[in-house]
C-alpha positions in Angstrom: 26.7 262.1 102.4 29.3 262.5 99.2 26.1 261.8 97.0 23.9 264.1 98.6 26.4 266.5 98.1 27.3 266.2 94.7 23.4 265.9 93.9 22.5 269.1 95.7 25.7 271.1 94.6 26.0 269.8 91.3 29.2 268.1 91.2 31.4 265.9 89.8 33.1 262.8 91.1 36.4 262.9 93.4 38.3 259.6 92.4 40.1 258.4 95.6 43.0 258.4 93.9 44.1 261.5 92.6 47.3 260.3 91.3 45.4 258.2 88.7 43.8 261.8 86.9 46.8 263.8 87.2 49.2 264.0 84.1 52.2 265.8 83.9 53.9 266.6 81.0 58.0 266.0 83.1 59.6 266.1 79.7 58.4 269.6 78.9 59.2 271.0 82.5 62.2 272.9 83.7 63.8 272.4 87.0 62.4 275.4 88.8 65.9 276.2 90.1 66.8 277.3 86.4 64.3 280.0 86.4 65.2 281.7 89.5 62.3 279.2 91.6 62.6 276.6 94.4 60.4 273.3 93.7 58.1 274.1 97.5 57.0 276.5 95.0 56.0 274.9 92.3 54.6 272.4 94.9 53.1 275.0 96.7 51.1 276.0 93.3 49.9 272.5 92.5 49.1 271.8 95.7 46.3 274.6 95.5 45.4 273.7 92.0 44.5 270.3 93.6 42.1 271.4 96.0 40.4 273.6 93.7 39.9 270.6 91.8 38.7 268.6 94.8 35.6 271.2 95.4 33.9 269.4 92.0 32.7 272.1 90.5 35.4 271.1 87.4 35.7 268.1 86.4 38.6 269.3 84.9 41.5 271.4 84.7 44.5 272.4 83.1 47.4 274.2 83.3 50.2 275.9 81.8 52.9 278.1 83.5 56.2 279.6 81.5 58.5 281.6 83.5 60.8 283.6 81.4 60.3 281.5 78.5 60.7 278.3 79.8 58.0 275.6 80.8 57.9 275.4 84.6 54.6 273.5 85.1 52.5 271.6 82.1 50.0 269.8 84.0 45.6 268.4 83.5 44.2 267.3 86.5 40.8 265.1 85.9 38.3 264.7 82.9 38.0 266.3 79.6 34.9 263.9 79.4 32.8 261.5 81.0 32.8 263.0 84.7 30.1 265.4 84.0 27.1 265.7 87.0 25.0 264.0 85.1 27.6 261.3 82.9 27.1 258.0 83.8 30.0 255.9 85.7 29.8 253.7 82.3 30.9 256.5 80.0 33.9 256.7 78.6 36.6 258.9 80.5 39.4 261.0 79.0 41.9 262.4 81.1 42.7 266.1 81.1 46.3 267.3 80.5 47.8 270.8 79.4 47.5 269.3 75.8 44.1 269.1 75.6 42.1 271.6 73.4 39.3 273.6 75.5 36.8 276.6 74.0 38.3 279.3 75.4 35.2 281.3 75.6 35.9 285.0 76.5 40.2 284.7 76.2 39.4 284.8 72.6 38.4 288.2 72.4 41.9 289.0 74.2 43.5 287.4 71.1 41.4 288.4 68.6 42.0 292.3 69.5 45.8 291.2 68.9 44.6 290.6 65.6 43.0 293.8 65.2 46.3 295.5 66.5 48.1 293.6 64.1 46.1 294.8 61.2 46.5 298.3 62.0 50.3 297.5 62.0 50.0 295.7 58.2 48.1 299.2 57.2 45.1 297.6 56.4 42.7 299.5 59.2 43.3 302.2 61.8 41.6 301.2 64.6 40.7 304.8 65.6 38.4 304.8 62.6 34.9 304.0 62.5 33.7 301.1 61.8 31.8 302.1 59.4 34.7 303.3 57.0 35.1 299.4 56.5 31.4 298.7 57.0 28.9 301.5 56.0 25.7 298.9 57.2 27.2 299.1 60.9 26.1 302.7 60.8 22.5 302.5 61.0 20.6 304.1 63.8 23.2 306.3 65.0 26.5 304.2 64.6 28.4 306.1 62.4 31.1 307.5 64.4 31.2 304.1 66.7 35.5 303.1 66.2 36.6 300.0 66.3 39.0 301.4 69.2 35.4 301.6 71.4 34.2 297.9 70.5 38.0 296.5 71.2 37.8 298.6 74.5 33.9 297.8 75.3 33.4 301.2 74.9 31.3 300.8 71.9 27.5 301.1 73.0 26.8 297.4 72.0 27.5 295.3 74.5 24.1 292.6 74.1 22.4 291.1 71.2 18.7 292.3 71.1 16.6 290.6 74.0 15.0 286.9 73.5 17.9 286.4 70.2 17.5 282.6 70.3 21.1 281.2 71.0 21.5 279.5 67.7 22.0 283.2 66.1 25.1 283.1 67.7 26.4 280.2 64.9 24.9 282.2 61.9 27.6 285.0 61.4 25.3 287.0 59.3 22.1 286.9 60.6 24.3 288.0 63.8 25.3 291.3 61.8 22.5 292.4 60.5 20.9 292.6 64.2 23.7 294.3 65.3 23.7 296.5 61.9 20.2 297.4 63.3 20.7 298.0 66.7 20.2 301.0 68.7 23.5 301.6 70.9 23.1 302.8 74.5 25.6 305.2 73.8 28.1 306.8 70.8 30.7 308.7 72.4 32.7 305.9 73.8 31.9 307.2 77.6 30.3 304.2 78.8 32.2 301.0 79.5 30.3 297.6 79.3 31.4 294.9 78.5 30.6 293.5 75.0 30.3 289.4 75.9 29.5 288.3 72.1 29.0 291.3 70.1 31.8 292.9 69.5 33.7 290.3 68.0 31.0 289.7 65.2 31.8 293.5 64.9 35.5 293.2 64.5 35.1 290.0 62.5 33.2 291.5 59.6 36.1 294.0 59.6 38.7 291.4 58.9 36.6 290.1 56.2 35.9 293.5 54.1 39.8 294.4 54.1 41.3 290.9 53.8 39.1 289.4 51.8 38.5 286.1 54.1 37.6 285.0 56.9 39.3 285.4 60.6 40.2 281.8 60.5 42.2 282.6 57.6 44.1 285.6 59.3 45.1 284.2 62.4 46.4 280.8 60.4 48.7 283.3 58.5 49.4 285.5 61.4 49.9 283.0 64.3 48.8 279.6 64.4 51.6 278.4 61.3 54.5 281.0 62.5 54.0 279.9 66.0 53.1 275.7 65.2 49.5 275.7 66.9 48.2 272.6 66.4 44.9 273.9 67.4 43.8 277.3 67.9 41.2 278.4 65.2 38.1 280.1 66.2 35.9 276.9 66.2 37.4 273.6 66.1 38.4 271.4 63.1 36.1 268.5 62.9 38.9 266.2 62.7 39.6 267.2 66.2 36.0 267.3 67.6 36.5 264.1 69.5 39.2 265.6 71.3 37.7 268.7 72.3 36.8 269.2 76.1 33.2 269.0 77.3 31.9 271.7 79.2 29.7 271.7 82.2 27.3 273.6 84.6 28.1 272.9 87.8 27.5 274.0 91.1 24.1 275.4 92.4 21.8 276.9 90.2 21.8 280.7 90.5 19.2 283.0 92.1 17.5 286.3 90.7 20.4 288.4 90.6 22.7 286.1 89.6 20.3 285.2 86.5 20.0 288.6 85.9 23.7 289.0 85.5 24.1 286.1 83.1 21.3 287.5 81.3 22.8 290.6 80.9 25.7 289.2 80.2 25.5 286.4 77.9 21.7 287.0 76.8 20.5 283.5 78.4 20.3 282.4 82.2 19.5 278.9 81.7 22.4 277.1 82.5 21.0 274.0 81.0 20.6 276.1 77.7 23.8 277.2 78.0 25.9 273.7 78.5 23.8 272.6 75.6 25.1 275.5 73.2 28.8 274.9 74.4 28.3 271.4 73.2 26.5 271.8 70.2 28.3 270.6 67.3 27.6 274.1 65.4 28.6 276.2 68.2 32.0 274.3 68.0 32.5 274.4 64.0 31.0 278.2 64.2 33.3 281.1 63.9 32.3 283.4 67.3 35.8 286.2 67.4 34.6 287.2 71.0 33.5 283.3 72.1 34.7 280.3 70.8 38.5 280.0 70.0 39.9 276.5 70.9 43.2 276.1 72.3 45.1 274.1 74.9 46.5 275.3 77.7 49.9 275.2 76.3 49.2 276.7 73.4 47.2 280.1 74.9 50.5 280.4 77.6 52.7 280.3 74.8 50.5 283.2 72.8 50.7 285.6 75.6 54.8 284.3 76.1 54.8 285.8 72.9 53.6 289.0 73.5 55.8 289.1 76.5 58.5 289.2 74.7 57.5 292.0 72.5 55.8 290.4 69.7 58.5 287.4 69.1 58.5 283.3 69.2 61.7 281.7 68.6 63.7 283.9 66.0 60.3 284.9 64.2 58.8 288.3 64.4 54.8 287.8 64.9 54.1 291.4 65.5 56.2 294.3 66.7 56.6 295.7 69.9 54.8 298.5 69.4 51.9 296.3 68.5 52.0 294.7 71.7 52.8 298.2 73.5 49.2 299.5 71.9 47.4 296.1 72.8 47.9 296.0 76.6 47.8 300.3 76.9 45.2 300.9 79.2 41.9 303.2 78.0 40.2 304.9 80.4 40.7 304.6 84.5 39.3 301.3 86.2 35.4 302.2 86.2 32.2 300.4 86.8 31.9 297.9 83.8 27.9 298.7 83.9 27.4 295.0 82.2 29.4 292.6 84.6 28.9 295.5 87.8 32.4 295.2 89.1 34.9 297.8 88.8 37.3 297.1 85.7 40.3 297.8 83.9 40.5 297.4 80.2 43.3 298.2 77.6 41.8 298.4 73.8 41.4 294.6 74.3 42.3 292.9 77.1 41.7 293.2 80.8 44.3 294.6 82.9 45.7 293.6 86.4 45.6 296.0 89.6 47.2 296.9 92.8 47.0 295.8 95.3 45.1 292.6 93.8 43.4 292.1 91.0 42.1 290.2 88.3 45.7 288.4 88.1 45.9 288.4 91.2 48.4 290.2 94.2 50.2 292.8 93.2 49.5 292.3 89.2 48.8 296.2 88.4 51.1 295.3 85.2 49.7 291.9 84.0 47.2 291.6 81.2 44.8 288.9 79.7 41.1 287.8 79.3 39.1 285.7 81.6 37.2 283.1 79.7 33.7 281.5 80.8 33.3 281.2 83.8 36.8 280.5 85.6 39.7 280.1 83.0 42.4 282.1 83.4 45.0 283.1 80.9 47.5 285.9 81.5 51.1 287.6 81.5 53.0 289.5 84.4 56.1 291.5 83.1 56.7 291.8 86.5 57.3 288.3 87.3 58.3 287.4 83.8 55.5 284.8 83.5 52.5 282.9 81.0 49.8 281.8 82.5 46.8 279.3 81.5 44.7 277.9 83.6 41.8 276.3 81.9 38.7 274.7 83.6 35.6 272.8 82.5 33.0 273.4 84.8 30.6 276.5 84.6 29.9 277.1 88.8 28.8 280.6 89.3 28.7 281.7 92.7 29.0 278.2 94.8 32.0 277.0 97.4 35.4 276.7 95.4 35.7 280.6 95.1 38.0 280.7 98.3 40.7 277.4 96.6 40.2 279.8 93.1 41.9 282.8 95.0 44.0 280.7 97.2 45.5 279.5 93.0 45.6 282.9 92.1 47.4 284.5 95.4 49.9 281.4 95.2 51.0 282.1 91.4 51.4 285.7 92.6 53.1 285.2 95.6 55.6 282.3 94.7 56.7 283.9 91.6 59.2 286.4 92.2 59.3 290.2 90.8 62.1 291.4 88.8 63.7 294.4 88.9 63.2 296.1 85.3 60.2 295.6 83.1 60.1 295.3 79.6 59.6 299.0 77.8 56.0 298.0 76.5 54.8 296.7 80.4 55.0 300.3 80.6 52.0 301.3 79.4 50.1 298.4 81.5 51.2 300.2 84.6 
């Protein structure tokens, strides 16, 4: 019966004992108690994060949680490789753990509009301009007035690459622009929201470039990854580190019509199989893709939005100021019908925005901000409840059965993590 299943659904295997693919990091975590937090809940958490893991569609997952700056839960729970569907019981198995670096996928564009923020604070752009002040080419066919404001907020009439664009565009950064030079947007005046999956980061990307001179690798070294000791997070991954990078999988059953049609829309392919194979293409992974492909570990993206919880500081170093951070996470627009992904939305100029009574983030998270990344990683921060969330996964299940253990993570982070009374001045503007 347990092989039929995983055969029909596409899954991965359960070992019988979990205990041998769970790591946790003990020296890293704080007793709960120290943070205001009783260890049922921590247990409570992990306890959900284990039978999300036990529905197969990922045959890994990791996770980070800090709660007011502290580490209350580093933790990796089954295989970065070699428990795939279709991997072989002979291959070699890695075990997952919050250290492990994973393509973050969409969360990038979440930190890459950080950047942009951050470059309107060194006074090298205004992000209310057009994109065309820094890139006259973008304003072919009507693009002229297009700001980078509307691309950061998916507001900027671009959201797909042209129809049948092989894939393998997506690792040529310039043959990627010049399409996008030429395309014809659905719309100029910022009115419509939908959501830009790849393009607007090549967008934002060639901005970097023509006022800094290099490349966005180069930018967020300087800006982040040194002041903050990254070890990882580049937009692609070193190929030093390739062998420790996280496979990704598709799992689950394979979609119908609609669902195609979504990930068509969405991501310009609905072959799943396609789409595994670009994840784990050695040129997708070296490529620079701003809205796609940033690696990181779990730690390391928990401790990036830590950082913008506190205002735009790590340690005693200033990364960006406040008011960076204020204008990042300010919402734009009222929650709307994202006409690409067809659910009602929430977007700052950025990142996507919690809501009451559940959202995103989960319960009660109207003031939490972050970015989902492909299909079910989660990475986030509630001023509310004074916490960093990442919860990475390497499976790529659409619609299939572990959506009700996905919630059941998502309502028990919310719920066993208490509110404080006053929120930081900036969580303001996330209201």
């Amino acid at each position: 019966m347990d092989f039929l299943r995983k055969r029909v659904l596409h899954l991965s295997d359960i070992p019988r004992d979990l205990d041998s693919v769970i790591t946790i990091d003990e020296k890293k975590e704080v007793d709960p108690q120290l943070v205001g937090m009783a260890q049922d809940d921590i247990d409570e958490i992990w306890h959900n994060i284990v039978k999300l893991y036990k529905t197969g569609v990922h045959p890994g997952i990791s996770l980070s949680i800090r709660r007011q700056g502290k580490v209350l839960m580093s933790r990796g729970i089954g295989h970065a490789l070699g428990n795939g569907p279709d991997d072989s019981p002979d291959d070699k198995k890695v075990l997952m753990s919050a250290a492990t670096p994973v393509c973050q996928f969409s969360t990038s564009k979440g930190i890459t509009a950080l950047l942009m923020h951050m470059l309107s604070e060194d006074g090298l752009i205004n992000v209310m301009d057009p994109v065309a002040f820094y890139a006259p080419e973008f304003a072919r066919n009507g693009k002229q007035n297009i700001t980078i404001h509307q691309i950061l907020a998916h507001r900027g009439g671009i959201p797909g690459l042209p129809s049948n664009t092989p894939l393998d565009t997506l690792w040529d950064e310039d043959k990627a622009w010049e399409l996008l030079c030429d395309a014809q947007p659905i719309t100029t005046d910022g009115s419509k929201l939908a959501y830009h999956a790849i393009t607007g980061g090549f967008v934002l990307e060639r901005v970097i470039r023509q006022v800094t001179g290099d490349d966005i690798n180069a930018y967020i070294d300087k800006k982040i990854r040194q002041p903050m000791g990254m070890k990882y997070f580049t937009y692609g991954i070193e190929p030093r580190h390739l062998d420790k990078l996280a496979a990704t999988y598709t799992t689950g059953p394979r979609p119908g019509l609609l669902l195609r049609a979504l990930l068509k829309r969405a991501l310009g392919t609905a072959d799943l199989s396609s789409l595994e194979s670009m994840c784990n293409d050695p040129r997708f992974q070296d490529a620079i893709i701003p809205a796609g492909n940033l690696v990181g570990t779990a730690e390391e993206v928990s401790k990036f939005f830590q950082m913008m919880l506190n205002g735009g500081k790590w340690g005693r170093r200033r990364i960006c100021s406040q008011s960076t951070v204020a204008r990042t996470v300010q919402e734009f627009g009222s929650r709307t019908l994202d006409h690409t992904l067809m659910i009602p939305m929430r977007f700052s100029a950025g990142l996507m925005l919690g809501d009451e009574p559940f959202g995103i983030w989960g319960p009660g998270s109207g003031h939490a901000f972050g970015h989902l990344g492909l299909i079910n990683k989660f990475s986030w921060a509630d001023p509310e409840r004074e916490i960093s969330v990442s919860l990475l996964t390497t499976g790529l299940p659409l619609i299939a059965h572990h959506i009700p253990a996905m919630v059941n993570v998502m309502r028990a982070i919310g719920n066993r993590t208490p509110k404080v009374a006053e929120l930081p001045p900036f969580a303001l503007s996330a209201a």
